[in-house]
N, C-alpha and C positions, 0 to 999 in steps of 0.2 A: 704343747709347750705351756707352761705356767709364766702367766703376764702379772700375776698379783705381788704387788711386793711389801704389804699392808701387813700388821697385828690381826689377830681377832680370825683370823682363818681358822675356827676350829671343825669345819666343816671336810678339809683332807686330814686330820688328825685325829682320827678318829680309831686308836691303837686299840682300844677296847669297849666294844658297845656298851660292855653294862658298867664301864668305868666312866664317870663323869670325867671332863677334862677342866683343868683350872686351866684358865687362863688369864696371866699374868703380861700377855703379848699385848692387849689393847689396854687404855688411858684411859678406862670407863669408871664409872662411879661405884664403888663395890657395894653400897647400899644398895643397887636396882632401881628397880623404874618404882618412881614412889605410887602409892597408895590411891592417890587422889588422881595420878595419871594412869592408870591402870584402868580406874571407872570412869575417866572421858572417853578413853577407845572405847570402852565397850559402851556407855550410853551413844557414841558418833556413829555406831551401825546401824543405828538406826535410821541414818539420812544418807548411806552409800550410796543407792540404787542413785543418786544427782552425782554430777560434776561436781570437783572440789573448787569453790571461789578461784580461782584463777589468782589474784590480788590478796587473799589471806585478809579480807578485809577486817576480821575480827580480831584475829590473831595481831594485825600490823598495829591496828588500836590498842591492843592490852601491852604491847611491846613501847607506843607510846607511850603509856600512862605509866607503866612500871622505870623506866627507863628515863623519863623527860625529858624526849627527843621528840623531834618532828615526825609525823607518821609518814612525810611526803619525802622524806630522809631515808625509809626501809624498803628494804629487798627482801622476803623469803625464799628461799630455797631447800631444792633438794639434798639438804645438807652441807656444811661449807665445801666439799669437793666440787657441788656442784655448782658455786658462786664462786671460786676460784676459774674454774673453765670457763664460765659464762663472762666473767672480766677478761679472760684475756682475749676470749672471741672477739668482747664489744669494743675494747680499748685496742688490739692489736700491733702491742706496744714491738718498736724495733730494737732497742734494747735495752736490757733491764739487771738489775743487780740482785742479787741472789748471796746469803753465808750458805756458809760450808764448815759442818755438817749443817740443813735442816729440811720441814719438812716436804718430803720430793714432790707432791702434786702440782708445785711451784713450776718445778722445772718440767715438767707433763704437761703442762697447760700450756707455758710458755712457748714450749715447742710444736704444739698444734697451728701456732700461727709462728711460725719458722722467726721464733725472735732471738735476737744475738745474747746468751747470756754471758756475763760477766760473775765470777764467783771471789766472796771476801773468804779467804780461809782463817776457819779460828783457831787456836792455838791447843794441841793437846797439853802443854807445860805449863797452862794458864786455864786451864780446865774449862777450854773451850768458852773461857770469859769473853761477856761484853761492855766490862767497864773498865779495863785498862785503857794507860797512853795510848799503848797502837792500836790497837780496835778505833779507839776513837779519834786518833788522825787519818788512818787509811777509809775508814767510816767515811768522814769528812771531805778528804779530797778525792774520793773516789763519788762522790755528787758534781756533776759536772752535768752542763745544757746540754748534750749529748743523749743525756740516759732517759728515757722514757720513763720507768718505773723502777721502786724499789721495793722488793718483798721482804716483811720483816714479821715475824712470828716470837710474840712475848706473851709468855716466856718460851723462850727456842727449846723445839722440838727437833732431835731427842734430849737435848742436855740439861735441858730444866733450869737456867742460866735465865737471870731478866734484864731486860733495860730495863736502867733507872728516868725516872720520867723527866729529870730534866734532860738529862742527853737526849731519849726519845723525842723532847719539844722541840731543841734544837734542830736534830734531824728535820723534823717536820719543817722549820722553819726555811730549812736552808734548802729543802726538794723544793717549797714554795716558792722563793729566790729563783731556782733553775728551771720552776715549769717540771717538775719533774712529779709523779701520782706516788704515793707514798701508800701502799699495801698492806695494814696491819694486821696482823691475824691474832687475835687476843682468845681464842677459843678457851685455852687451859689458864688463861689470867685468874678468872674466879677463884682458882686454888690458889692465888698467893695471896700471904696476909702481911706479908712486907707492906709500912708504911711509907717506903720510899719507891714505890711501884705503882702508879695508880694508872685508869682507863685512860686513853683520849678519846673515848664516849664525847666528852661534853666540848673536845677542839671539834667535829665534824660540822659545826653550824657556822663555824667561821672558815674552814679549811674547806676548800671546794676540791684540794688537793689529796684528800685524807678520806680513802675508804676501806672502813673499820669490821674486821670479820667476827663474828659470832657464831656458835652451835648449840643447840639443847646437848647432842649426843654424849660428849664426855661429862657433863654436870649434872646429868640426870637418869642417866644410865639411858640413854633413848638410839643411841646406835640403830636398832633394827625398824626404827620408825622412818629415819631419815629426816632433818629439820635443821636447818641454820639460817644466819640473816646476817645480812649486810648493812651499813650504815654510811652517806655519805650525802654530801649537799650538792654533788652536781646531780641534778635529775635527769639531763638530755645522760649522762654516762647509765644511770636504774634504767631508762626506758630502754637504751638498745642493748643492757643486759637482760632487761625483758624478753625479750625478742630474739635472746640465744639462745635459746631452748624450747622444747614445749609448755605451752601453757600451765598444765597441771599437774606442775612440778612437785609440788605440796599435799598429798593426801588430806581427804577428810581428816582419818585418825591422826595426825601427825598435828594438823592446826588446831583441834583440839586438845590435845594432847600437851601441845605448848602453850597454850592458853591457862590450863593446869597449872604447869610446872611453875607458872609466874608466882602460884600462890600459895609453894611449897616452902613455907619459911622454916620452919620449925625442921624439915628433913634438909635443909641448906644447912645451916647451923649446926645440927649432927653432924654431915657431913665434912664440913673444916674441922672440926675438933678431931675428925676419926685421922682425917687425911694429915695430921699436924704429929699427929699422936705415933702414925703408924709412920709416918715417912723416917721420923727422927730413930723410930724401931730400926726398921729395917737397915738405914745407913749406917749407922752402929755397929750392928753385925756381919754386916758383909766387910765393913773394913777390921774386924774382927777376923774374917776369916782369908784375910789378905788380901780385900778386892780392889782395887785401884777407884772409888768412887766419885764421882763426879756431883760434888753439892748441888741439888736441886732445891730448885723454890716453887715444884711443880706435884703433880700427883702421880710422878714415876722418874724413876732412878735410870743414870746411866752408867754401867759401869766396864769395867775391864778384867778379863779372867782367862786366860791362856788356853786354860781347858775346853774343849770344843761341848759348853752348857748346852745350848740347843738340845743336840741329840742326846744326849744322854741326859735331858729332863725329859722330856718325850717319852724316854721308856716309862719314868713315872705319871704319864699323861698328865705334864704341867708343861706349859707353851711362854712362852719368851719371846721376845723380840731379838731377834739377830738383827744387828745393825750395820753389817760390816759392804750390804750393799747402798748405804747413806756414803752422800759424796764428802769423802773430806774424813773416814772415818777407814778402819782397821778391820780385819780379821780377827773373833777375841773382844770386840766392844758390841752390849748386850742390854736391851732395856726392859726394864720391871713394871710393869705397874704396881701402886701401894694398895693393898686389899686391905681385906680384914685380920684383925690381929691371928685368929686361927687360922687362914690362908695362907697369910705371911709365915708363922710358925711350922706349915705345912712344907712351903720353900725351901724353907730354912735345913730344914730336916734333909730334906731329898739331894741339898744339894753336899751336905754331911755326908750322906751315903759316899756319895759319887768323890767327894776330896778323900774319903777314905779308900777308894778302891785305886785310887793313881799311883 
């Protein structure tokens, strides 16, 4: 039985060995793992044969000093999957709130510890927005001292959709008001360059309520290293998410690795000009070819197309996200990630073929 319900499987997709497979299924950085992090794995083998620091003490220090945060503030982990399950172990909340569509390890986690979820459905005719009235009244009164936790993922995975930062304040304000833990997951934030979107990075020193998720994997192409971090000011909450898991969650090559990635300016800055460049491509054309698109402010598209894409990109060994086991979402709605301008023209192409064989 297949229990994986993730992007990036190109490991059962494998239609033709000596055909590469693009994949378009996972939200990773289509520039690759940069340069500079390529030569910290490989100079970090040289100290395998030890234990990985338990604590990232290196890495937690450079994530201070890049970030100007408290070091006594961060969590590493084995990537934000694995800091999502670890909070919901340590915290054990009984019930929590959850949108719909987003992304599901929310609701995996939650229900490792048999918590009551509650789900805000967002609107297909409002394209899945999180800045209208209703969003933001049912948002609102649906915070009540009742709810343990809320998970909120900006920009929301799949639809690429942001809160804007003063609503997200708000929000924060008012979980604060009810005692309630406010769950952010900013992973794919870095790709928005909206000015009306920014971190609550720098709320965590005063919200003891507010802990803020982080990944290398999507911004730097680090997926196969495994690496994410958490950010929040209650400590007694870090230490017994400590302590839900094994120790050495974090690989040597991975805390070096992120140690790297801090000091990859020049490959960041490529990277939004490419992801700006090519998102605005892509959605162009696909509404172009009649796709019902979903405006993202993220580094992958969602969108709507009748045609069963999946399989019949597969025969051109190019992978996609079917989304249609996302809660809150359809048979027919399909996510992208933005590559590279050849990539993307490669898509483009195959999915020509396939509108012209219907």
């Amino acid at each position: 039985m297949d229990f994986y319900t993730h992007g990036g499987n190109i490991y059962d997709c494998r239609l033709d060995s000596k055909t590469p497979i693009l994949d378009f299924s996972a939200n990773i950085n289509p520039l690759g793992l940069p340069d500079q992090v390529k030569q910290a794995v490989i100079n970090s083998l040289s100290v395998c044969a030890h234990y990985p620091d338990p604590y990232c003490r290196e890495l937690t220090a450079a994530l201070s000093d890049h970030y100007h945060i408290n070091r006594e503030h961060i969590i590493c982990g084995n990537g934000a999957a694995d800091l999502i399950t670890r909070f919901a172990l340590a915290q054990k909340p009984k019930n929590a709130l959850l949108l719909a569509p987003t992304f599901s390890e929310y609701e995996h986690a939650l229900n490792l510890v048999d918590c009551h979820i509650t789900y805000l459905n967002l609107q297909a005719e409002t394209d899945f927005s999180l800045t209208t009235e209703l969003f933001y009244a049912e948002m609102l009164s649906a915070l009540t001292a009742d709810l343990d936790v809320l998970f909120l993922c900006n920009p929301n995975n799949p639809t690429g959709q942001v809160i804007p930062t003063g609503l997200l304040k708000e929000i924060l304000n008012t979980c604060k008001q009810h005692g309630i833990t406010l769950f952010l997951d900013e992973c794919f934030l870095p790709f928005v360059t909206d000015t009306d979107t920014q971190s609550l990075l720098p709320e965590c020193a005063t919200y003891s309520n507010l802990f803020l998720l982080r990944a290398f994997t999507k911004q730097y192409a680090m997926a196969g290293l495994r690496l994410g971090f958490g950010v929040c000011s209650n400590e007694i909450l870090l230490q017994r998410m400590f302590h839900c898991g094994q120790p050495w969650s974090v690989s040597i090559p991975a805390q070096h690795a992120g140690i790297a990635a801090l000091q990859c300016n020049d490959y960041w800055a490529q990277s939004l000009t490419l992801i700006h460049t090519e998102r605005t491509f892509l959605i162009q054309e696909l509404q172009k070819r009649n796709m019902n698109v979903i405006p993202s402010k993220a580094n992958y598209i969602l969108f709507y197309c009748p045609i069963p894409l999946e399989q019949k990109l597969k025969e051109h060994n190019i992978l996609i996200r079917n989304c249609e086991n996302y809660r809150g979402l359809t048979k027919g709605y399909y996510r992208i990630a933005v590559r590279t301008r050849d990539e993307n023209v490669m898509l483009l192409h195959a999915i020509d073929r396939i509108l012209q064989e219907v």
